[in-house]
C-alpha positions as CSV (number, residue, x, y, z in Angstrom):
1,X,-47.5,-30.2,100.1
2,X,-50.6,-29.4,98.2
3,X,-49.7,-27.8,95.0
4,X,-53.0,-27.9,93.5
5,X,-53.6,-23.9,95.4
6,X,-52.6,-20.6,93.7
7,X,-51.4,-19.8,97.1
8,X,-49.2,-21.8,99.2
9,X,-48.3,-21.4,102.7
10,X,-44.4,-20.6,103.1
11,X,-44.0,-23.6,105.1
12,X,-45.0,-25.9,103.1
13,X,-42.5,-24.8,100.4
14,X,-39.4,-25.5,103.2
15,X,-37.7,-28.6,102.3
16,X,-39.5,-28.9,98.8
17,X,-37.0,-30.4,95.7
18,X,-35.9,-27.9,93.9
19,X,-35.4,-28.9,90.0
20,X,-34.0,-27.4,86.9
21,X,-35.8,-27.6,83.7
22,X,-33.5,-30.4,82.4
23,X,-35.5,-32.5,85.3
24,X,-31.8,-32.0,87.5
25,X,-32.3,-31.7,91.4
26,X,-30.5,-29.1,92.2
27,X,-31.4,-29.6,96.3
28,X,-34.2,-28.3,98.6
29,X,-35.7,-24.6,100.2
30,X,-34.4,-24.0,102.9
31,X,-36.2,-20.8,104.1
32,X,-37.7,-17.9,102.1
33,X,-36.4,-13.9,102.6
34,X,-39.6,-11.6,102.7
35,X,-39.0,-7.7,102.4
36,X,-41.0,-6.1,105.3
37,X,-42.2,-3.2,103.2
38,X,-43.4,-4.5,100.1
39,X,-44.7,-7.9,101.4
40,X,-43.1,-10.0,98.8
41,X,-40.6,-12.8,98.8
42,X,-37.1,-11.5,98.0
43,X,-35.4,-14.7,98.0
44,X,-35.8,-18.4,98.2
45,X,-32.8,-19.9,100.0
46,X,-31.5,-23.0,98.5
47,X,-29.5,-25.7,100.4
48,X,-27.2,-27.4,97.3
49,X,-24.6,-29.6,97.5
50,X,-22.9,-31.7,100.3
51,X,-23.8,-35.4,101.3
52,X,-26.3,-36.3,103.5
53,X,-26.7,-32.2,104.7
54,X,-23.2,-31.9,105.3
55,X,-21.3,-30.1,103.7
56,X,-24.1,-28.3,101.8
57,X,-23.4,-24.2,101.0
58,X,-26.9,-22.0,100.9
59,X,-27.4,-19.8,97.9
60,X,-30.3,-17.2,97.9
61,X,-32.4,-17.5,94.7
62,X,-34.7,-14.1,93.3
63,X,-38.5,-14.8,93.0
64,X,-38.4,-14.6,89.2
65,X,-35.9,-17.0,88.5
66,X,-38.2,-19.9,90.0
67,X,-41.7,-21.5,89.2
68,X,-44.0,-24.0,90.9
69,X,-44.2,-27.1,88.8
70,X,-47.8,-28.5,90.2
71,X,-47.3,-31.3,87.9
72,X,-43.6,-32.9,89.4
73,X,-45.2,-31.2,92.4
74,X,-41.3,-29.1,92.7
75,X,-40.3,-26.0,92.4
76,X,-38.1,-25.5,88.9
77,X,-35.3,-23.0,89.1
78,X,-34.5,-21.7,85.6
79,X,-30.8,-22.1,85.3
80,X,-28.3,-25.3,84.8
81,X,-25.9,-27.1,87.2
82,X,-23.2,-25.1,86.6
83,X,-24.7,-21.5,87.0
84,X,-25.6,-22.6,90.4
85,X,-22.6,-24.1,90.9
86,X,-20.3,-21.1,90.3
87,X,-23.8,-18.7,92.3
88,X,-22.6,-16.5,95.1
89,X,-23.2,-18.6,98.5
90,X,-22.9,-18.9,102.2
91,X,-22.6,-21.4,104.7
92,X,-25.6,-22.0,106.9
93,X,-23.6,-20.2,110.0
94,X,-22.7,-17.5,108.0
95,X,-25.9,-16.0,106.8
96,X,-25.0,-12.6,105.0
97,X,-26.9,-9.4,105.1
98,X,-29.7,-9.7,102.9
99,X,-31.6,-6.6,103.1
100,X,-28.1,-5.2,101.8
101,X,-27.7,-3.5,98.4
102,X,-24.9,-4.6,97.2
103,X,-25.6,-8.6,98.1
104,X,-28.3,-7.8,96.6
105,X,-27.4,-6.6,93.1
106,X,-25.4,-9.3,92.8
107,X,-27.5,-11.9,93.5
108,X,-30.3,-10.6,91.0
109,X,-27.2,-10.1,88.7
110,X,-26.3,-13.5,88.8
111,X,-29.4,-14.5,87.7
112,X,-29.8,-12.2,85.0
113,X,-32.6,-10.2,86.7
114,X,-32.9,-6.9,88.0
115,X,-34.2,-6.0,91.7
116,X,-37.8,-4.1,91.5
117,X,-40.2,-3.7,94.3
């Protein structure tokens, strides 16, 4: 992946490490969420845990709470272990409703953010 661009293609970010500031991998993207009005990414869905992709749960991660790191060429998610850890999450055959409110709030909650178009 080329993250020398201010603009990546969303492919490219699938499957990227996914770090925390204390240099931890916390796993890889999986997919990214886009809401159809505004355009914008809603989530980034991170694949954590498990060996060898088994096993792994899926957690959906806001926008804000994650930043390209050209330099470890990564993307850095701003929380430790453990917050993700104890993150609401689903199994990859599971997929909940993400357009929904609720799921929604939480998530952002999680994270300490608040939802805004």
């Amino acid at each position: 992946m080329k993250f020398n661009n201010v603009v990546l293609s969303a492919s490219s970010l699938e499957g990227e490490d996914v770090k925390n500031a204390q240099g931890e991998n916390l796993g890889n993207v999986k997919d990214m969420m886009i809401n159809t009005e505004s355009g914008q990414v809603q989530y980034y869905v991170l694949s954590f845990g498990g060996v060898l992709g088994m096993g792994n749960k899926l957690f959906a991660i806001p926008p804000q709470a994650v930043a390209v790191d050209t330099k470890e060429k990564c993307l850095v998610l701003n929380v430790d272990k453990e917050k993700l850890e104890n993150a609401p999450g689903f199994d990859k055959d599971n997929w909940p409703n993400m357009a929904d409110e609720t799921f929604r709030n939480e998530i952002y909650g999680h994270y300490g953010y608040e939802y805004r178009v």
